[in-house]
C-alpha positions as CSV (number, residue, x, y, z in Angstrom):
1,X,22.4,-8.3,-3.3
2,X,24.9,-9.5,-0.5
3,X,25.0,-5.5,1.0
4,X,21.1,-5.5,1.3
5,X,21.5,-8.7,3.2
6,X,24.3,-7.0,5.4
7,X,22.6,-3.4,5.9
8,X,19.2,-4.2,5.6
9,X,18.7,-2.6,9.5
10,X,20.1,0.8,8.4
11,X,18.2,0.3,5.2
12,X,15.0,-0.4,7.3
13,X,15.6,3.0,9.2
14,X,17.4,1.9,12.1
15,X,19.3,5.2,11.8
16,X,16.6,7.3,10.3
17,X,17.7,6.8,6.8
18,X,20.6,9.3,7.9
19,X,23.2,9.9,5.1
20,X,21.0,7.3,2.6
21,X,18.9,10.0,1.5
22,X,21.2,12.6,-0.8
23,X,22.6,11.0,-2.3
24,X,20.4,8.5,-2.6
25,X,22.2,4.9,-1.7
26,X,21.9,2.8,-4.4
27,X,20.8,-0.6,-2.0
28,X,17.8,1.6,-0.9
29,X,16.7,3.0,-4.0
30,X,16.3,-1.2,-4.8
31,X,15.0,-1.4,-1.6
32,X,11.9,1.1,-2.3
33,X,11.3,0.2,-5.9
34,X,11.0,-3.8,-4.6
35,X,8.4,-2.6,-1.6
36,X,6.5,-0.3,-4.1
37,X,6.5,-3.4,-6.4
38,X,4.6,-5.2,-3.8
39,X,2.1,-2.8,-3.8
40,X,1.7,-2.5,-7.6
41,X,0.7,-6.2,-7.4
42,X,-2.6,-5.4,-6.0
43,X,-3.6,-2.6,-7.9
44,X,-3.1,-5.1,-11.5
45,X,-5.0,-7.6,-10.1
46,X,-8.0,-5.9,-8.0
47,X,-11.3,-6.6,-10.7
48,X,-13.4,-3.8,-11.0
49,X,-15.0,-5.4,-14.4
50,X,-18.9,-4.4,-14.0
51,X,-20.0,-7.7,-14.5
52,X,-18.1,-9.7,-13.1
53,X,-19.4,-11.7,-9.7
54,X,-16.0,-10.9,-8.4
55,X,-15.5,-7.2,-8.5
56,X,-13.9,-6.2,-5.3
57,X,-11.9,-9.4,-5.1
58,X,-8.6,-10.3,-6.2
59,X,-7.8,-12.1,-9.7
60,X,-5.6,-14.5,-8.6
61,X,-5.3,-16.5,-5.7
62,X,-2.6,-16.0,-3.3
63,X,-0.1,-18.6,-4.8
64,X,-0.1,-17.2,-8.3
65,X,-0.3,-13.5,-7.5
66,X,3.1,-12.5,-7.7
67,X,3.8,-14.8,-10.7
68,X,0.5,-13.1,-12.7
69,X,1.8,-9.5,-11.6
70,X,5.5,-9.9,-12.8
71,X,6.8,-10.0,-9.3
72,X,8.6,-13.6,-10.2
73,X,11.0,-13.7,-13.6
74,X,13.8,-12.0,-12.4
75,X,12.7,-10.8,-8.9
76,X,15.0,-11.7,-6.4
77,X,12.8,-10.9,-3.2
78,X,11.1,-13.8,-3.1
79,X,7.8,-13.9,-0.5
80,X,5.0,-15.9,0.0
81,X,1.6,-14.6,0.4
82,X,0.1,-15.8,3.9
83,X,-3.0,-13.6,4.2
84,X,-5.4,-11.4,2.1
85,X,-6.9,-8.9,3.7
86,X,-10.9,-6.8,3.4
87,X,-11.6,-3.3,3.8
88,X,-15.4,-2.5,4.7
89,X,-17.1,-0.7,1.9
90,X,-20.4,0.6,3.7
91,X,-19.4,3.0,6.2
92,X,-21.2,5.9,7.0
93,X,-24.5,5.2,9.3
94,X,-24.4,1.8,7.6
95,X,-25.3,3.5,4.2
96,X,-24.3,0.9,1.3
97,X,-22.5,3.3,-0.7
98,X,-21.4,0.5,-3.2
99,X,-18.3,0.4,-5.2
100,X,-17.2,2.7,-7.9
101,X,-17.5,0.4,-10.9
102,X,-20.7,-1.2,-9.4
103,X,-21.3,-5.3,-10.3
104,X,-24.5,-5.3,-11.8
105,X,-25.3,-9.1,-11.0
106,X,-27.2,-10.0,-8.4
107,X,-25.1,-12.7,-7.4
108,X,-22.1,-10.1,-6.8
109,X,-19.9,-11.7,-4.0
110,X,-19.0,-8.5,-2.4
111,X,-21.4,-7.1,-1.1
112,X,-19.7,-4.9,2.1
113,X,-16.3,-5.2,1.5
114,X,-13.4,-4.9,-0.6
115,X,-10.2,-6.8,-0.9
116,X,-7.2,-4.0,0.8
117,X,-3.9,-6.0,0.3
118,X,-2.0,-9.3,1.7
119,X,0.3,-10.2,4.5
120,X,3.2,-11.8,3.3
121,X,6.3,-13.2,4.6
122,X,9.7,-14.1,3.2
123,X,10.8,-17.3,1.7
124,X,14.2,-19.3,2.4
125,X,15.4,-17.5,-0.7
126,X,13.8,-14.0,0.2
127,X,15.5,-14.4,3.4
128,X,19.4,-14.9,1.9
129,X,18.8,-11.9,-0.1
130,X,16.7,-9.2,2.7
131,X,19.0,-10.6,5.4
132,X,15.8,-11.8,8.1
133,X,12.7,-13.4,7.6
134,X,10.8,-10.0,6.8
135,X,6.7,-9.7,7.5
136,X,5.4,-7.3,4.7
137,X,1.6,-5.8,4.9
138,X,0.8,-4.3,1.9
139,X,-2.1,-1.3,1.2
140,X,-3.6,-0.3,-1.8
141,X,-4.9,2.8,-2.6
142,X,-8.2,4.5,-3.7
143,X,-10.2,2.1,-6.1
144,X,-13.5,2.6,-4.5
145,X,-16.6,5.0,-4.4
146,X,-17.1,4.4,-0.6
147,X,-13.2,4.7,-0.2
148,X,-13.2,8.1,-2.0
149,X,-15.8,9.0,0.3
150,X,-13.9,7.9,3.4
151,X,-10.6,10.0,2.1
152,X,-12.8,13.0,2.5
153,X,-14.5,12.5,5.8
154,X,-11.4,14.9,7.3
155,X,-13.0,15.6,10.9
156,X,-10.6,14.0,13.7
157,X,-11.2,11.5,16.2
158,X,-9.5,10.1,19.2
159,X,-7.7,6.3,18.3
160,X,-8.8,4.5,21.7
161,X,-8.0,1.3,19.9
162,X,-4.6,1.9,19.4
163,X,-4.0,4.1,22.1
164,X,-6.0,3.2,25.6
165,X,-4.7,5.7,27.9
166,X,-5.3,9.7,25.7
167,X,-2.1,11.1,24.7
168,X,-3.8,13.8,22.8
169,X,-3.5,12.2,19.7
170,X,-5.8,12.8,17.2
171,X,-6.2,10.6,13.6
172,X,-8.0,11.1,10.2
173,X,-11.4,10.2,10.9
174,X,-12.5,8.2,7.7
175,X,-9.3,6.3,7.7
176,X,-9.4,5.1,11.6
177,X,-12.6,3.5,11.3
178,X,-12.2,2.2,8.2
179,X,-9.0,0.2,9.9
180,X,-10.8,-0.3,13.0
181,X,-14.8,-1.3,12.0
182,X,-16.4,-4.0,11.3
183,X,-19.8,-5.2,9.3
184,X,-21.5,-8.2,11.4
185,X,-23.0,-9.6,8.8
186,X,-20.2,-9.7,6.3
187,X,-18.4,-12.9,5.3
188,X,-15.2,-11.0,5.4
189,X,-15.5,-7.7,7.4
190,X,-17.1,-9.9,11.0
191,X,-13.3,-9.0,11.9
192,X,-11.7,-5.6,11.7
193,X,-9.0,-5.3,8.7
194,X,-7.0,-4.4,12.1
195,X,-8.0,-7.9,13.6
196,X,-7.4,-9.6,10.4
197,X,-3.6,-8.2,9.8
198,X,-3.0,-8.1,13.4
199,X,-3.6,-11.9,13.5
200,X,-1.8,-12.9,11.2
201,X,1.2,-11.1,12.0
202,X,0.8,-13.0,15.6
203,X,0.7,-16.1,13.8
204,X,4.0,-15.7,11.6
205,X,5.9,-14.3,14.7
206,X,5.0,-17.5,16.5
207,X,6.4,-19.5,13.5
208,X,9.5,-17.5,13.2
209,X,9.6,-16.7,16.8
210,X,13.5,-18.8,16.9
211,X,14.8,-16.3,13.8
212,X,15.9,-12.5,13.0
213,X,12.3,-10.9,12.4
214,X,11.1,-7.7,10.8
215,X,7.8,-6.2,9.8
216,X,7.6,-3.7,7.2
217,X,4.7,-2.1,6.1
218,X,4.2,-0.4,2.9
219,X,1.1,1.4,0.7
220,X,0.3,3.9,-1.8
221,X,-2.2,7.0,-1.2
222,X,-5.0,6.3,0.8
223,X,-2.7,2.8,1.7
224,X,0.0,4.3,3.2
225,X,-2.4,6.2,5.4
226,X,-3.8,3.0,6.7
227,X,-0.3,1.5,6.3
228,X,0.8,4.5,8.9
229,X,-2.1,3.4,11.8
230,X,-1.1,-0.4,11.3
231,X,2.5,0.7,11.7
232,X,1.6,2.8,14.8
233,X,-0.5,0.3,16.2
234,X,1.8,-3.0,15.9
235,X,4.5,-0.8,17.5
236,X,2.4,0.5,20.2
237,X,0.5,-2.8,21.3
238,X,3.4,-5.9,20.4
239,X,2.3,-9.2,19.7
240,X,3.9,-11.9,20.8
241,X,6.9,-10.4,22.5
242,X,7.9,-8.4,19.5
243,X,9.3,-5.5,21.6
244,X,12.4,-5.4,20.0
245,X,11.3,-6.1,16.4
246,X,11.8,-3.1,14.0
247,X,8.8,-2.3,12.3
248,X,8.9,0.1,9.4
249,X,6.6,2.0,7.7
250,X,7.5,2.8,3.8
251,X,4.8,4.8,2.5
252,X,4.5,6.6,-1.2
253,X,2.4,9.8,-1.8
254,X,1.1,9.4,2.0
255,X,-1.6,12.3,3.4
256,X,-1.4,13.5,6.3
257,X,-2.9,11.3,9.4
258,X,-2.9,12.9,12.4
259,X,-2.5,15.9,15.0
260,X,1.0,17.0,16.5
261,X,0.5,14.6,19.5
262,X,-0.1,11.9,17.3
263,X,3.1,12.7,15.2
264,X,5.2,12.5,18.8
265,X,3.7,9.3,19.6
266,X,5.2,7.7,16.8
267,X,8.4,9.1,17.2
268,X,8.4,8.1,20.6
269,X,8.1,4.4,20.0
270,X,12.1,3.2,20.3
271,X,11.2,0.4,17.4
272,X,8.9,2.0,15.1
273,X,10.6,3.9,11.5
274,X,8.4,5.8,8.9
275,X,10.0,6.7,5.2
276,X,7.3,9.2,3.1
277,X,8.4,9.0,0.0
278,X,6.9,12.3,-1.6
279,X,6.7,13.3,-5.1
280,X,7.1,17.2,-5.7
281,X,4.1,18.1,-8.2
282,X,2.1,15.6,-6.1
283,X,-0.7,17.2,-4.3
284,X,-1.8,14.6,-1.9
285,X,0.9,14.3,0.4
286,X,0.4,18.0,1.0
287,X,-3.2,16.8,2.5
288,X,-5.4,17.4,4.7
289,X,-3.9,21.0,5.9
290,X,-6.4,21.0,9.2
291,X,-10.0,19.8,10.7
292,X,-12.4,20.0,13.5
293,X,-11.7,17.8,16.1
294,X,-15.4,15.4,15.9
295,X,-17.5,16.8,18.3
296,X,-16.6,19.8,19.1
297,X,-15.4,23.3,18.2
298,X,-11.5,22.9,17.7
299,X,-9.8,23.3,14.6
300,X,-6.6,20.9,14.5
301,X,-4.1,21.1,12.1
302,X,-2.5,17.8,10.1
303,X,1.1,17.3,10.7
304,X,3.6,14.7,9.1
305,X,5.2,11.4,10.5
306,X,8.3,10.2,9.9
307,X,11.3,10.7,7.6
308,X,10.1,12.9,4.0
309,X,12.1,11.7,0.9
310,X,11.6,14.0,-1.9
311,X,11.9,13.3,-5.1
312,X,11.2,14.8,-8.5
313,X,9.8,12.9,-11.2
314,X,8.5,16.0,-13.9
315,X,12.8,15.9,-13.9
316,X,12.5,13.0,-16.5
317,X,12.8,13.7,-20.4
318,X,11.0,10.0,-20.8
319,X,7.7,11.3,-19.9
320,X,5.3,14.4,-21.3
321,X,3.1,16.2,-18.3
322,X,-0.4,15.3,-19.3
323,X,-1.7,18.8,-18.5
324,X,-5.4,17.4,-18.5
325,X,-4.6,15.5,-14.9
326,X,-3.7,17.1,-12.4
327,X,-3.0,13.4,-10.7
328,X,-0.4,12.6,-13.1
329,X,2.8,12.9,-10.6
330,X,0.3,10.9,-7.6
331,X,0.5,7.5,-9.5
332,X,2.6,4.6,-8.0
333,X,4.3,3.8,-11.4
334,X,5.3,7.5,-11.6
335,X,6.7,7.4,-8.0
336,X,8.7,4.3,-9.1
337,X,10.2,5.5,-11.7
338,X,11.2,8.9,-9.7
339,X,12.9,6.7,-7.0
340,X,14.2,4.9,-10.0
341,X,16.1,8.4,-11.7
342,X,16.8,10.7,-8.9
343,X,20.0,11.8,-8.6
344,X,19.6,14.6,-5.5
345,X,17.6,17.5,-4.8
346,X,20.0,19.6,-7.3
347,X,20.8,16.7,-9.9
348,X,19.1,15.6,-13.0
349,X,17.2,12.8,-13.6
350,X,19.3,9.4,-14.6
351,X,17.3,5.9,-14.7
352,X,19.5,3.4,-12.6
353,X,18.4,-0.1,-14.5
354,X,15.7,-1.1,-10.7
355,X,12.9,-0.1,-12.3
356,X,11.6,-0.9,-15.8
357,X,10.5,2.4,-17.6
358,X,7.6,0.7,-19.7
359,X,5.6,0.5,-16.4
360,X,5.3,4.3,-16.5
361,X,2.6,3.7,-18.9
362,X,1.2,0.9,-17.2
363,X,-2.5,2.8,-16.8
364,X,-1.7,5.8,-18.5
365,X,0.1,7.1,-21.6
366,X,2.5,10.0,-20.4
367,X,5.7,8.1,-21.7
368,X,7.2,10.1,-25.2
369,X,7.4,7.9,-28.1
370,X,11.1,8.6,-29.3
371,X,12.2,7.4,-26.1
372,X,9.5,4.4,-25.3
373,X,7.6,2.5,-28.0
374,X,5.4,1.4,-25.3
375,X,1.7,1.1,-25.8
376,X,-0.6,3.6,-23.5
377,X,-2.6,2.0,-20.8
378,X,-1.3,-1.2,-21.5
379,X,-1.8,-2.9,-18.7
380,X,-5.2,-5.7,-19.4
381,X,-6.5,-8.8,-18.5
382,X,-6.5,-10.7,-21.8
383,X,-9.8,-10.4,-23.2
384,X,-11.4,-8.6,-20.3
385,X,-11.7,-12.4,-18.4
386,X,-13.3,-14.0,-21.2
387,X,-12.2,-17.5,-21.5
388,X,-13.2,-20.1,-24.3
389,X,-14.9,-23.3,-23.1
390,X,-14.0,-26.9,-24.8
391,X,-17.1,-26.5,-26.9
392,X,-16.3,-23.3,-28.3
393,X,-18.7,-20.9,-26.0
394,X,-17.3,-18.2,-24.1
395,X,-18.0,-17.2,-20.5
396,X,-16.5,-14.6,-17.9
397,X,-14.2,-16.2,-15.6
398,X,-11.8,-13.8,-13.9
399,X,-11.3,-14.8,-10.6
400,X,-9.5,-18.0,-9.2
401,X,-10.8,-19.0,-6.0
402,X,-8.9,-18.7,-2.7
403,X,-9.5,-17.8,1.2
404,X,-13.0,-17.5,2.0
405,X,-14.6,-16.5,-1.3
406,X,-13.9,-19.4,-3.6
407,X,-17.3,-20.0,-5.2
């Protein structure tokens, strides 16, 4: 782990990942499998049990997240989680479009939001082994009914609140005002998720301000889309005089987020790096292909930011296509384990030991059987949350409190 420590600029995209790529250098392919981790930590613990008072929320608190998630035995980037973050779930005109497993208990404690990730920062130890005291925001993807609906509200705005003066830039309507809006009345959307990460980012770069800093931001489908405005927007409006601190963007199965001006914004920001990390049969990178501009009569056509990565994943003899899904290739487990195997454009597929193959089948069941005696989907709370009492009763209790939900 010493090299990571040593070339963890050029392994941040100092260079734009030139000569990492194919082949693929063996510090970065643990590089992207640890930041993918990260974001597979939310995903296992985000409840969306229909009667639980907690769906929406995390499982765990902050402190025991990584732990729970297996992000501890044997894991040697070691961070601690500063900050969960919320996502308003009641967008458009107000509506309350409601989640997609909806809690049917009228005590439900969210009500307009959803919990979208965590800030975190690394420890002493983290920082031996990453070489800097590194900032990670971490996105999750789709989990939602309002969320769905937001991926598919495709009409482009202007970004005022990241850019002040128009550059021409153009951004994914659904995804700029869900990082950008607020609910007044919500416990935990009275603040922007922008406001809320952009905080406590401030607030760790004061702390830190006397050490070697980065801020890397990583997510997953419709997460590395907001992970690409955060990215953007913490390069283009510093906090704290952090001019000169890299931030990277390291984004799996990412859409499409803006118009061509936006795309030469970002690559005109002298500390800002973006890594897409795309997976060949997945379709959602190839998303959205072009929209009207909001308000008016111009069609505008998506383009890409940053460095693509391909990779290949239907290459691997551990798994069978499950011809019934045509999302099979978009999963982050699958991405993983593509990272994980590839051996170049025209290689074959070779697992490398940085990422465990039984996670493949983590939530679904794709792995063959001669190759994986792994259960299908096997990834489950114990008992759904059901925990025995002293006197023998059970009772749902799923959720340990933390931040500002701790009832």
């Amino acid at each position: 782990m010493e090299s990571i420590a040593k070339r963890w600029r050029a392994l941040s995209g100092s260079e734009n990942w030139e000569g990492l790529l194919d082949p693929l250098d063996s510090d970065l392919r643990r590089y992207l499998i640890h930041y993918g981790s990260m974001i597979g930590a939310v995903y296992d613990s985000f409840i969306t049990e229909p009667t639980s008072k907690y769906a929406g929320l995390s499982r765990y608190a902050k402190k025991n997240l990584f732990q729970e998630t297996g992000l501890d035995k044997g894991y040697p980037f070691k961070y601690t989680i500063t900050k969960y973050f919320y996502t308003p779930s009641t967008m458009i005109g107000g509506a309350k479009r409601g989640y997609h497993v909806q809690s049917v208990r009228s005590d439900a404690v969210m009500k307009e939001s959803n919990w979208g990730g965590y800030v975190a920062v690394a420890t002493d130890k983290g920082k031996e082994v990453l070489g800097r005291r590194d900032i990670v925001v971490v996105w999750r993807g789709t989990e939602t009914m309002s969320e769905l609906i937001e991926d598919f509200r495709i009409s482009m705005v202007k970004p005022p609140i990241i850019f002040v003066e128009d550059n021409g830039s153009l951004v994914h309507h659904g995804w700029y005002e869900m990082y950008t809006s607020t609910i007044q009345d919500s416990q935990l959307n009275s603040k922007s998720v922008r406001d809320q990460v952009r905080e406590e980012i401030g607030r760790l770069l004061d702390l830190y301000k006397n050490e070697e800093v980065s801020i890397t931001v990583t997510g997953h489908s419709l997460g590395s889309s907001l992970a690409t405005l955060n990215a953007i927007d913490l390069a283009a409006n510093p906090l704290n005089n952090s001019d000169n601190v890299l931030v990277t963007a390291i984004m799996f199965a990412c859409p499409k987020v803006g118009n061509e001006s936006f795309k030469n914004a970002f690559s005109q920001l002298k500390n800002l790096r973006a890594l897409r990390v795309v997976n060949q049969d997945d379709l959602v990178p190839k998303l959205p292909l072009w929209a009207f501009e909001a308000g008016t009569i111009f069609l505008k056509s998506y383009i890409d930011v940053g460095v693509q990565f391909d990779i290949n994943a239907s290459k691997s003899d551990y798994v069978t296509p499950d011809k019934s899904s045509m999302f099979m290739w978009h999963g982050l487990m699958m991405y993983l384990h593509g990272i994980d195997g590839f051996q170049g454009p025209q290689g074959g597929f070779k697992p490398q030991g940085c990422f465990d193959i039984p996670q493949v089948n983590k939530y679904v069941g794709v792995l063959k059987v001669e190759k994986c005696q792994v259960p299908t989907e096997w990834w489950v709370e114990k008992n759904k949350g059901m925990v025995q009492k002293d006197d023998g009763t059970w009772i749902l209790d799923d959720h340990e409190g933390d931040d500002v939900v701790d009832a």
